[in-house]
TORPA-4810 file (N, C-alpha, C, O; in nm, 3 decimals):
<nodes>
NODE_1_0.022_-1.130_-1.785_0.080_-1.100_-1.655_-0.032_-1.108_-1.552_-0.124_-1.026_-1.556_X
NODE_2_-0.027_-1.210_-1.451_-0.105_-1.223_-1.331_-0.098_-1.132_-1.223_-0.001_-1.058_-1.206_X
NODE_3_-0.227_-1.137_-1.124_-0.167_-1.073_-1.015_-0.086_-1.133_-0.908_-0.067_-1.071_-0.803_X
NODE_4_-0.028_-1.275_-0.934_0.083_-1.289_-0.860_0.211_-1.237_-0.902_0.265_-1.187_-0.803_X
NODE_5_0.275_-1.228_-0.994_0.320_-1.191_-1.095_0.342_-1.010_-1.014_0.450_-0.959_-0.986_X
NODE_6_0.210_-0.950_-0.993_0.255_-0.781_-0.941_0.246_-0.812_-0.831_0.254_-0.701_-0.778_X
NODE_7_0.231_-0.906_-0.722_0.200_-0.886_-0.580_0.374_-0.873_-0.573_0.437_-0.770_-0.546_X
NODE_8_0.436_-1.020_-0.608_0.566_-1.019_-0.577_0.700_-0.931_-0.629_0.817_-0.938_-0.593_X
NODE_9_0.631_-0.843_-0.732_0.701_-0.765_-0.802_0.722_-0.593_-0.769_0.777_-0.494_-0.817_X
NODE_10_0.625_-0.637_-0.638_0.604_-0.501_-0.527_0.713_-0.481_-0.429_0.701_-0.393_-0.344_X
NODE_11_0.850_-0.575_-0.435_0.957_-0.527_-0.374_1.024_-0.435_-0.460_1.104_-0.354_-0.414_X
NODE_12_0.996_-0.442_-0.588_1.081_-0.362_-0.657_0.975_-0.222_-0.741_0.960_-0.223_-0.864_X
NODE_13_0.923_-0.129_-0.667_0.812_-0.047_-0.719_0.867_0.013_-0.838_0.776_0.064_-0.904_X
NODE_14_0.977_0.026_-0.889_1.028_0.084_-1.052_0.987_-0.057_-1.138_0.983_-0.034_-1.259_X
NODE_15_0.957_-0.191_-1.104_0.960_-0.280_-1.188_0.847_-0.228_-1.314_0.752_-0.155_-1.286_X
NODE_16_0.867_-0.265_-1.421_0.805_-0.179_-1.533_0.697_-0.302_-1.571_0.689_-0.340_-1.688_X
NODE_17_0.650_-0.336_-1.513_0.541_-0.451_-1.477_0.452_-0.343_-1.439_0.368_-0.334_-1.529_X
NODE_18_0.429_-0.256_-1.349_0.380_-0.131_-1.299_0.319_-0.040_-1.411_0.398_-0.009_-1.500_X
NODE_19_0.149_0.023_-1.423_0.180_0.122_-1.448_0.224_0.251_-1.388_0.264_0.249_-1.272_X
NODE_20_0.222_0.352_-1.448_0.291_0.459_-1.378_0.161_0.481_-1.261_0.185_0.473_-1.140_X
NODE_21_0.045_0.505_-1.306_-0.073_0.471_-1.196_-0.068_0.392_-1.057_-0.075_0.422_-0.938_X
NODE_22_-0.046_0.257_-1.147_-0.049_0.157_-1.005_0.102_0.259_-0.907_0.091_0.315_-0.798_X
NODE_23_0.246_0.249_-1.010_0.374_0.289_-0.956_0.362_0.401_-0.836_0.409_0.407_-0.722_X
NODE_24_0.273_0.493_-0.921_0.258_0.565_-0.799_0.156_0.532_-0.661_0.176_0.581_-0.550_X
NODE_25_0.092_0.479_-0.679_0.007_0.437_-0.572_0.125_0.333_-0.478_0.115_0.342_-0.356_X
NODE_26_0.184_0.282_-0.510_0.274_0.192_-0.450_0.405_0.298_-0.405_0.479_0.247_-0.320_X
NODE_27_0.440_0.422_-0.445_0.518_0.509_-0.378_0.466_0.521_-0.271_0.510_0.486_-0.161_X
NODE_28_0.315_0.599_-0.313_0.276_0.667_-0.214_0.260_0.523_-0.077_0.339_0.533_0.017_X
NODE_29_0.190_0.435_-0.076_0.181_0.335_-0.004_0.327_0.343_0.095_0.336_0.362_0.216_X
NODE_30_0.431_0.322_-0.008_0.553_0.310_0.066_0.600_0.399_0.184_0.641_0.362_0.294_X
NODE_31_0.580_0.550_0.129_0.632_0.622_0.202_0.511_0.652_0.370_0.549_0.672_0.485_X
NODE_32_0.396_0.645_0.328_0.306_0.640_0.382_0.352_0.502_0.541_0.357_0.554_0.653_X
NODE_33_0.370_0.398_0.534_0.415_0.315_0.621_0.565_0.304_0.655_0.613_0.225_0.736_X
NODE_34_0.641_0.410_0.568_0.772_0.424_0.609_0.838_0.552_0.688_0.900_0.566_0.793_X
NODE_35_0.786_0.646_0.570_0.804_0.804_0.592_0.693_0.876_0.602_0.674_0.957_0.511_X
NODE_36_0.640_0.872_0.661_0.459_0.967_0.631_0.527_1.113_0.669_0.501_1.211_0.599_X
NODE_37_0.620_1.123_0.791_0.635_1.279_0.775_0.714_1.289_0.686_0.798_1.371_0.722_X
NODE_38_0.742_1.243_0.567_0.847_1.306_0.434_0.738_1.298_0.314_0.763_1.296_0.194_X
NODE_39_0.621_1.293_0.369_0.538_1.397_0.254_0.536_1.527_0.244_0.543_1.602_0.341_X
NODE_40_0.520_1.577_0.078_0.520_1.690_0.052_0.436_1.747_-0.041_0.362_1.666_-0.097_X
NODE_41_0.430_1.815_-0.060_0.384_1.966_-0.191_0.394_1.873_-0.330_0.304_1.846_-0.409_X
NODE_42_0.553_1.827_-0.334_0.606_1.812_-0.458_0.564_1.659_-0.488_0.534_1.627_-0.603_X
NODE_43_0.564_1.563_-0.384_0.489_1.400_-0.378_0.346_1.428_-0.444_0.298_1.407_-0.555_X
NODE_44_0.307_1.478_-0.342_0.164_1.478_-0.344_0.074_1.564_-0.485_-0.047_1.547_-0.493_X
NODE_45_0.167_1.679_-0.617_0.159_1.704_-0.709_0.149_1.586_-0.791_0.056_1.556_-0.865_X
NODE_46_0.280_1.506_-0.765_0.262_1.415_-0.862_0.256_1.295_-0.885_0.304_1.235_-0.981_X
NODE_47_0.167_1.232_-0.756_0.091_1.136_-0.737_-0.083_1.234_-0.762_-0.191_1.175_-0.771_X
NODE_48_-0.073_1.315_-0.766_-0.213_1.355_-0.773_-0.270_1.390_-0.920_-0.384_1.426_-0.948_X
NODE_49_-0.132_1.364_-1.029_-0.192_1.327_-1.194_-0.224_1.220_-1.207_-0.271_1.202_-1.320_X
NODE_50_-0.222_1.125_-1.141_-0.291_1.009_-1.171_-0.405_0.955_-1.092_-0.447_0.840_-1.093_X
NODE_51_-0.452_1.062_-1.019_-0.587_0.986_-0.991_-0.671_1.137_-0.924_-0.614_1.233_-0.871_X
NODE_52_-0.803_1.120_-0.944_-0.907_1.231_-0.845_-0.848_1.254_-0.732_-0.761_1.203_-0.662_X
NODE_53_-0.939_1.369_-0.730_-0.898_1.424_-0.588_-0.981_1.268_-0.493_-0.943_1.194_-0.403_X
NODE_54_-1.132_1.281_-0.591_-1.183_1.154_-0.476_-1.069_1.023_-0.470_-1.048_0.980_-0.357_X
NODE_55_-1.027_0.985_-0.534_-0.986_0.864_-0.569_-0.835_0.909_-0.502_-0.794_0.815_-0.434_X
NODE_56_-0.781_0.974_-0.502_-0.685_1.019_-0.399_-0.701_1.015_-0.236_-0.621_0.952_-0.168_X
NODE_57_-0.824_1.097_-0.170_-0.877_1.055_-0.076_-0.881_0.909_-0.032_-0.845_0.853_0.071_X
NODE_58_-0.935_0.868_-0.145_-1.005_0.676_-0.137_-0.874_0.617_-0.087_-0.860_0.551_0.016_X
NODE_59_-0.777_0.653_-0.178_-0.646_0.555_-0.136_-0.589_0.583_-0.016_-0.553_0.489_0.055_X
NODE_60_-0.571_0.735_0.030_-0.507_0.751_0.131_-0.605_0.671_0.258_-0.568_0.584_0.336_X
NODE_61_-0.715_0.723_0.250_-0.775_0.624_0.372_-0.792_0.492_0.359_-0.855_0.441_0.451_X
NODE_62_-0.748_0.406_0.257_-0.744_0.265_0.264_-0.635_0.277_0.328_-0.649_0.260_0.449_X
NODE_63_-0.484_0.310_0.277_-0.374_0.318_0.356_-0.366_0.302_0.479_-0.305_0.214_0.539_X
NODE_64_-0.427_0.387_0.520_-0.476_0.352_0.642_-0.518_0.335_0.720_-0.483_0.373_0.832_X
NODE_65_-0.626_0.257_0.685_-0.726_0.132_0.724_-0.617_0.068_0.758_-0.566_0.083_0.870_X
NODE_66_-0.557_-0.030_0.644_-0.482_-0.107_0.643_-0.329_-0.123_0.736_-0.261_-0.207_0.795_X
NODE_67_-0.333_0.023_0.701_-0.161_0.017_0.800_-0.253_0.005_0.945_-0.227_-0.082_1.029_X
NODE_68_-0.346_0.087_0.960_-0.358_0.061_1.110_-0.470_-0.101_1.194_-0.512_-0.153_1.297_X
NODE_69_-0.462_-0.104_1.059_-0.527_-0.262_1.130_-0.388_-0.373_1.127_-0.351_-0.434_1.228_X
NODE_70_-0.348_-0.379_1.046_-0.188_-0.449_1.046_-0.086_-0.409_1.194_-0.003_-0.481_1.249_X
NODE_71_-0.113_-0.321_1.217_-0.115_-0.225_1.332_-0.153_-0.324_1.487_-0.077_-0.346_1.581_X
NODE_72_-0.242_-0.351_1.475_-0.395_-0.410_1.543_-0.351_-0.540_1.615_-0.339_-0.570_1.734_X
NODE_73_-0.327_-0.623_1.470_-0.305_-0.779_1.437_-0.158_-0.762_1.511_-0.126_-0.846_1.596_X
NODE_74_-0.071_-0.656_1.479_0.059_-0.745_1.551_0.095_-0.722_1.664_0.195_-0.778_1.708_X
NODE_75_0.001_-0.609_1.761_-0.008_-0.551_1.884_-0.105_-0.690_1.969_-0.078_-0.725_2.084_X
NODE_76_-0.217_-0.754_1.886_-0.244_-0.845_1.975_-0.161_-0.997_1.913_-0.187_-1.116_1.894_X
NODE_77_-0.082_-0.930_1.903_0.003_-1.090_1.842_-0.049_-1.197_1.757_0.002_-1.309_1.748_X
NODE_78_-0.174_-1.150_1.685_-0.221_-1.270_1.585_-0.181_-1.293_1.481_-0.225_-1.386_1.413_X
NODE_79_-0.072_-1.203_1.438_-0.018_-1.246_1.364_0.088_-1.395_1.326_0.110_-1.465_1.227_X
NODE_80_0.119_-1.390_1.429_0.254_-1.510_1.524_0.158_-1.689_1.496_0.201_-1.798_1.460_X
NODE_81_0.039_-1.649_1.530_-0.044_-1.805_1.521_-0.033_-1.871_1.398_-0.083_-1.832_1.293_X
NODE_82_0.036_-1.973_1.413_-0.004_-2.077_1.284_-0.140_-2.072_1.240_-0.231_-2.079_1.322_X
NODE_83_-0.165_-2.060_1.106_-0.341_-2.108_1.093_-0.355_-2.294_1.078_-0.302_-2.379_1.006_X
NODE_84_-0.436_-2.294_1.167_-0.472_-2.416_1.206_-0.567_-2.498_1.059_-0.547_-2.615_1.027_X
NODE_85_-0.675_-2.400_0.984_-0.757_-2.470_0.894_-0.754_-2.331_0.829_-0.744_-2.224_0.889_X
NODE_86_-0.768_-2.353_0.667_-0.736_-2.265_0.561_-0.878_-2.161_0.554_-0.891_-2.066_0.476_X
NODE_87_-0.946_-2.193_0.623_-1.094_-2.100_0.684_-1.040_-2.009_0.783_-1.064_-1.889_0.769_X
NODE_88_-0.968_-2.051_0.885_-0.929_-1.966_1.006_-0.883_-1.842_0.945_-0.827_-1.842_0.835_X
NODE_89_-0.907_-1.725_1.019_-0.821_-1.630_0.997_-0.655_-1.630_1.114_-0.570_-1.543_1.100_X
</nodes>
């Protein structure tokens, strides 16, 4: 199993392609850019058996890194540009 194979298999986060590890990291991701105020006590218990407290930290602030640079890109509309050469961003 590739990682194209889990990129595209990330519409469906129960797909059992997932471990329960990655699964939860991909909850949490979800709700995080969907629902961030419908975190809780009871989420955050049990996304927090599968990884450190550091490594918990780590993810939440990639989260959002990411959500808020995605953020960034579609506020200055670069997202919308054709890429011209497979170098360009």
């Amino acid at each position: 199993m590739g990682i194209a194979e889990k990129i595209e298999a990330t519409w469906d986060i129960t797909d059992p392609i997932f471990t329960p590890r990655e699964r939860a990291a991909l909850e949490m991701a979800t709700m995080f850019t969907e629902n961030y105020h419908g975190f809780n006590d009871e989420n955050i218990a049990r996304w927090k058996k599968h990884f450190t407290d550091e490594e918990f930290v780590e993810l939440g602030a990639f989260m959002a890194h990411a959500h808020g640079f995605g953020q960034l890109v579609e506020m200055l509309g670069l997202g919308d540009v054709e890429q011209v050469d497979d170098s360009e961003v």
